[in-house]
MMTF fields as JSON, N, C-alpha, C and O atoms, coordinates in Angstrom:
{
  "mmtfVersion": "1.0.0",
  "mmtfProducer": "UNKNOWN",
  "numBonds": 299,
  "numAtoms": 300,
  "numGroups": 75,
  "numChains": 1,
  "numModels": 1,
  "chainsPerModel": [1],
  "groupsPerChain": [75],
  "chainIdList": ["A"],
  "bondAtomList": [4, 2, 8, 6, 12, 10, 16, 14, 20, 18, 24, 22, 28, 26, 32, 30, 36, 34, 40, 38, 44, 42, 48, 46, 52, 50, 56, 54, 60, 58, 64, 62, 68, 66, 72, 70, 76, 74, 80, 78, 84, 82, 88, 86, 92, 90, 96, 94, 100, 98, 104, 102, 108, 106, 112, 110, 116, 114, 120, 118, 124, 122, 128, 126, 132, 130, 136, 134, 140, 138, 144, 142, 148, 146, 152, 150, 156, 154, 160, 158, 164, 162, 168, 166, 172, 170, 176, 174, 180, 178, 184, 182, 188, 186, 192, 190, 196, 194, 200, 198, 204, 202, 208, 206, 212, 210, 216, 214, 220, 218, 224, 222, 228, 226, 232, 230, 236, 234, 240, 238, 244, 242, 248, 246, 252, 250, 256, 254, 260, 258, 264, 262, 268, 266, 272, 270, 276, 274, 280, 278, 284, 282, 288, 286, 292, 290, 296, 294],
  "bondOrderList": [1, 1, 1, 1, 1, 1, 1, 1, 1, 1, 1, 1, 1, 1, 1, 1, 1, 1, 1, 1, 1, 1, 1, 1, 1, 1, 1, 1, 1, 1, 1, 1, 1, 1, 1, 1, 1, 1, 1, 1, 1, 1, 1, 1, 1, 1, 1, 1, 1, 1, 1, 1, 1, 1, 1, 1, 1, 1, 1, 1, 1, 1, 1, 1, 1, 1, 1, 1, 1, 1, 1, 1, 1, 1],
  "groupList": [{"groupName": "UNK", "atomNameList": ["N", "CA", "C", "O"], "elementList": ["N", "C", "C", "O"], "formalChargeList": [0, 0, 0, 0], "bondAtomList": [1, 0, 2, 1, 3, 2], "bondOrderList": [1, 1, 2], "singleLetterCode": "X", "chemCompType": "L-PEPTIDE LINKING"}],
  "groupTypeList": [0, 0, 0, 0, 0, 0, 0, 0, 0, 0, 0, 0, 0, 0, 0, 0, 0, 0, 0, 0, 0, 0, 0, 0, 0, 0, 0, 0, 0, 0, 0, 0, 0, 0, 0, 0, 0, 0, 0, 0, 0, 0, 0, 0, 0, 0, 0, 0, 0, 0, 0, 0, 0, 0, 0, 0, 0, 0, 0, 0, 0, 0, 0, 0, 0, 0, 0, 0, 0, 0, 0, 0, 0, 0, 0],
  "groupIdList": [1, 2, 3, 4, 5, 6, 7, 8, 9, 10, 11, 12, 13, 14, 15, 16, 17, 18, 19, 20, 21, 22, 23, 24, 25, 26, 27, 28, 29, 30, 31, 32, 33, 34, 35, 36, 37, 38, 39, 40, 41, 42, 43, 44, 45, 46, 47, 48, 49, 50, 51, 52, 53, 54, 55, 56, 57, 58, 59, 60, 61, 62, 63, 64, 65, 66, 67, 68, 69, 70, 71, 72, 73, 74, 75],
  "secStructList": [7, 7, 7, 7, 7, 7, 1, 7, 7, 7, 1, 1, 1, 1, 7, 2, 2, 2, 2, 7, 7, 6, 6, 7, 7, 3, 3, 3, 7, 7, 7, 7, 5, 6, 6, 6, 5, 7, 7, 7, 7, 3, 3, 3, 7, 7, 2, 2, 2, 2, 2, 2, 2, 2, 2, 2, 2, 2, 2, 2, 2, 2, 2, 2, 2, 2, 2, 4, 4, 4, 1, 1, 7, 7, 7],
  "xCoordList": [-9.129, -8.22, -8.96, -10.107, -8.279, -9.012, -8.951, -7.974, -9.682, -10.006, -9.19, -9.239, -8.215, -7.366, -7.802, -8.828, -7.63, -7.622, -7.602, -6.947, -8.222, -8.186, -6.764, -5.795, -6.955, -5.063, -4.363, -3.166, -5.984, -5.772, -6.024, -6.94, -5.375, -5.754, -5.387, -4.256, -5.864, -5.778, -4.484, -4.434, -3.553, -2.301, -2.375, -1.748, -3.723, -4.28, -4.982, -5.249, -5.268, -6.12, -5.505, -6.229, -4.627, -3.608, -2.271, -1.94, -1.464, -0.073, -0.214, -1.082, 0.856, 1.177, 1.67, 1.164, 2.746, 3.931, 2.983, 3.157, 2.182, 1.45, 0.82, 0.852, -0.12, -1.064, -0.931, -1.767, 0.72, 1.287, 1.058, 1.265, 0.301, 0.45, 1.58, 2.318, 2.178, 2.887, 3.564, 2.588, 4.744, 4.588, 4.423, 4.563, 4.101, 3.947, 5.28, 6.131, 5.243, 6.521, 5.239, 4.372, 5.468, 4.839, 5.541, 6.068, 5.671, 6.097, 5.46, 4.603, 5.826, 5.3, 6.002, 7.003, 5.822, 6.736, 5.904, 5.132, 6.132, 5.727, 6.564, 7.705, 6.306, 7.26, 6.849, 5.688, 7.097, 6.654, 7.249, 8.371, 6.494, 7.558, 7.072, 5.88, 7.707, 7.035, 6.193, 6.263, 5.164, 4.681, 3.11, 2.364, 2.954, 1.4, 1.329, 0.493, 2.436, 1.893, 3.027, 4.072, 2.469, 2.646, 2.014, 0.891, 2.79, 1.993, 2.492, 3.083, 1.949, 2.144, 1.584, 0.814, 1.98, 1.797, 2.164, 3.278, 1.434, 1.014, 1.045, 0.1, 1.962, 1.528, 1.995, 2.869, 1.201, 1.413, 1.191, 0.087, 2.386, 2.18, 2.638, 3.866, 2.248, 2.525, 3.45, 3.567, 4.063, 5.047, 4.143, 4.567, 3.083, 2.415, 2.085, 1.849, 2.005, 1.463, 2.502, 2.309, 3.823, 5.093, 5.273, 5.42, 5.27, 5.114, 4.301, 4.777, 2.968, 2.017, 2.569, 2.383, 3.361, 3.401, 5.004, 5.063, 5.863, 6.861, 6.111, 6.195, 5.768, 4.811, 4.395, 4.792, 3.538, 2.735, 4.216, 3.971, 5.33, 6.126, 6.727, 6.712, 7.26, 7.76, 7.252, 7.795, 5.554, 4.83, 4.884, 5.924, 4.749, 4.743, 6.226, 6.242, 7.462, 8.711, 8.628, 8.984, 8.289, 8.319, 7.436, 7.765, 6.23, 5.334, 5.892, 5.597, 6.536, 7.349, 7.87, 7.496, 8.978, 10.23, 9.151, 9.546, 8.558, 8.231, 7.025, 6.836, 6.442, 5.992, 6.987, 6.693, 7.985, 8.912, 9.132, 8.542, 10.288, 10.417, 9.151, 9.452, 8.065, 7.178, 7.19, 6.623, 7.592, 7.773, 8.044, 7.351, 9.595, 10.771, 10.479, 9.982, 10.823, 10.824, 11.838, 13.02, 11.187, 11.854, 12.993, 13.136, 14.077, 15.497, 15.581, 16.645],
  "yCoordList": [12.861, 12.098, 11.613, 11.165, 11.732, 11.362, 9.855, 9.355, 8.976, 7.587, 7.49, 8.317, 6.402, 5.412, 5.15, 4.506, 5.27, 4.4, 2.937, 2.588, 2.18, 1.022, 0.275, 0.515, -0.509, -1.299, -2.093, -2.379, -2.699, -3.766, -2.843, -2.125, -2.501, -2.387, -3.28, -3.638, -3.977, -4.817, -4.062, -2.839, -4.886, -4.844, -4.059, -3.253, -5.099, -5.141, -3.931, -3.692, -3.234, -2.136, -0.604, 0.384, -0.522, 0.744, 0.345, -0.801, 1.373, 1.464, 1.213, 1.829, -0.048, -0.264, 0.64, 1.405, 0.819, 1.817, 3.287, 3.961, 3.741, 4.898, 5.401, 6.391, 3.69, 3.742, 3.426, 3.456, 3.023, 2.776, 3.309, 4.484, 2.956, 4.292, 4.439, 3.456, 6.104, 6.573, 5.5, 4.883, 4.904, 4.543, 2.706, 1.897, 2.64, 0.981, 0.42, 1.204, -0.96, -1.96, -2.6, -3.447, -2.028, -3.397, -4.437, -3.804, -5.779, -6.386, -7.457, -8.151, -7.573, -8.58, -9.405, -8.907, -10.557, -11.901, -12.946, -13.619, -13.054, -13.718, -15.023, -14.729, -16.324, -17.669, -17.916, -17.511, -18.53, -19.541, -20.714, -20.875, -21.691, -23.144, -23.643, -23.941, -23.88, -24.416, -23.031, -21.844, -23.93, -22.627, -22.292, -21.323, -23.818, -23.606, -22.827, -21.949, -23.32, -23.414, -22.218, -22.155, -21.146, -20.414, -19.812, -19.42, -19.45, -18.555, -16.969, -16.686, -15.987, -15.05, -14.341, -14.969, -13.382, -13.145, -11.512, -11.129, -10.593, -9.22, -8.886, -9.362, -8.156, -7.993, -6.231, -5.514, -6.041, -4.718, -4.606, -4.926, -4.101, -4.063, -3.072, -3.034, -2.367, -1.554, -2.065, -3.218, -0.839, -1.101, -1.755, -2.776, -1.302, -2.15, -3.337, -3.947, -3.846, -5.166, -5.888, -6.973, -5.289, -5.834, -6.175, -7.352, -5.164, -5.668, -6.961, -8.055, -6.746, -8.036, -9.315, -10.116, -9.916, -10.616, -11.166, -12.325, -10.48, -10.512, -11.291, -12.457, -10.751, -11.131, -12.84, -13.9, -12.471, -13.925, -14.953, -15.894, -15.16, -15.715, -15.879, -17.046, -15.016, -14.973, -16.351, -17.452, -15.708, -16.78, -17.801, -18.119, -18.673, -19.887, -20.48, -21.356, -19.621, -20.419, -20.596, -21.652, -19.869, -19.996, -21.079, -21.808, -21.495, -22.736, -23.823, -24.867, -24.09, -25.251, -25.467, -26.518, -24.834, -24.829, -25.101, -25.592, -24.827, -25.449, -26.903, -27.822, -26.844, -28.315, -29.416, -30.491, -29.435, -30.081, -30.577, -31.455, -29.566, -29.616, -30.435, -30.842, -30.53, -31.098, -32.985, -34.043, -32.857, -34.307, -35.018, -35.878, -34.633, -35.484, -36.096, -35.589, -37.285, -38.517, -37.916, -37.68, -37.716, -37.616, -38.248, -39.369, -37.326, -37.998, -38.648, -39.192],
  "zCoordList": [-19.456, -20.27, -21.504, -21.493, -22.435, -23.722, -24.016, -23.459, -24.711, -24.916, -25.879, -26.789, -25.886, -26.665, -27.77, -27.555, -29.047, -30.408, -29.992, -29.011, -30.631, -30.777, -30.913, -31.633, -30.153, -30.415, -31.012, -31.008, -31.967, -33.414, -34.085, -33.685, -35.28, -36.686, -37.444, -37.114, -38.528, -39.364, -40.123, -40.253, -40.553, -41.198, -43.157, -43.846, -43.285, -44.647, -44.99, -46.168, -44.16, -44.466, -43.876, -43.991, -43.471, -43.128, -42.871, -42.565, -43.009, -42.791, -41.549, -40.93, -40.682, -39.357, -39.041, -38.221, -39.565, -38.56, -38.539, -37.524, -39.373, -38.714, -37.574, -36.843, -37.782, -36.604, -35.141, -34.237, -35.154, -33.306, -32.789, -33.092, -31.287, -30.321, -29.996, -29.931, -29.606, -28.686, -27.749, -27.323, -27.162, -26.346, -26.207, -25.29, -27.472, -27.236, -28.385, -28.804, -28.736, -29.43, -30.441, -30.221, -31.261, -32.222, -33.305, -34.22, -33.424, -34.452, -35.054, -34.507, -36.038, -36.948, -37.614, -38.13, -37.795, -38.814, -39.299, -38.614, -40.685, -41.36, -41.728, -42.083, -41.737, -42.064, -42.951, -42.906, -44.18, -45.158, -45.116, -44.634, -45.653, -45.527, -46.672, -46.597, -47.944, -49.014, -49.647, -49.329, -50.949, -51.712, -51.051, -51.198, -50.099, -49.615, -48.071, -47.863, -46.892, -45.741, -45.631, -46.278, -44.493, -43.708, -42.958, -43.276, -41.192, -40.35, -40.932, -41.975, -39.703, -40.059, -38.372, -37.646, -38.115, -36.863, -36.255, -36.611, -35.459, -35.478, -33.938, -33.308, -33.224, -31.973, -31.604, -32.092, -30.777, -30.679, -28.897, -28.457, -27.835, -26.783, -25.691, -25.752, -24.854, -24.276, -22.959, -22.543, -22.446, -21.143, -20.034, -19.493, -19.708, -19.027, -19.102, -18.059, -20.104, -21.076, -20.56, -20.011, -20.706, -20.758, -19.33, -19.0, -18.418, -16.853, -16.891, -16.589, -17.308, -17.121, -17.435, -16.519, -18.695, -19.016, -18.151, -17.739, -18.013, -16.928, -15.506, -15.121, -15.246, -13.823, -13.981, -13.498, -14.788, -15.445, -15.63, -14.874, -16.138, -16.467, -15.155, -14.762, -14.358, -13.176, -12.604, -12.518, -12.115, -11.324, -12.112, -11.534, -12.931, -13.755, -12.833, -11.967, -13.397, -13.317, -11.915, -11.392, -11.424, -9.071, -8.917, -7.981, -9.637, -8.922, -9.774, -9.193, -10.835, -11.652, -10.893, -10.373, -10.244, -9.48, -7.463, -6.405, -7.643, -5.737, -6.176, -5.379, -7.342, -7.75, -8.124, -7.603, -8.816, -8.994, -7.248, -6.618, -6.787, -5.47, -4.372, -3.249, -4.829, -3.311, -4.875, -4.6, -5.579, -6.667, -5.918, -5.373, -5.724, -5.231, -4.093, -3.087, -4.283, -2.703, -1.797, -2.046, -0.731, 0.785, 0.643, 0.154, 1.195, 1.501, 2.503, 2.799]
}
């Protein structure tokens, strides 16, 4: 199996939409607020990535939800 390209490329220095892998979602958004302050923000992620972070969220909301639950005073 051949080795992956790198999965950052800098925005500033090549065309994004060229350099996507196959297979992955990439997006980007930029905010301004005023003439000084803004973020700006770059993500690029694969189906697996996407499982991962599903998972990760899953488990968070299941231990909120049984910590809450052991909170509460005995009925």
């Amino acid at each position: 199996m051949k080795p992956m390209p790198p999965a950052i490329v800098p925005a500033k220095l090549a065309d994004t939409k060229s350099q996507v892998r196959p297979g992955s979602s990439h997006a980007w958004v930029e905010i301004r607020a005023g003439g000084s302050a803004g973020l700006s923000a770059e993500v690029e992620v694969t189906p697996l990535g996407l499982v991962a972070v599903g998972a990760l969220v899953s488990a968070i909301l299941l231990s909120t939800g049984a910590l809450i639950r052991l909170a509460r005073p005995p009925r």
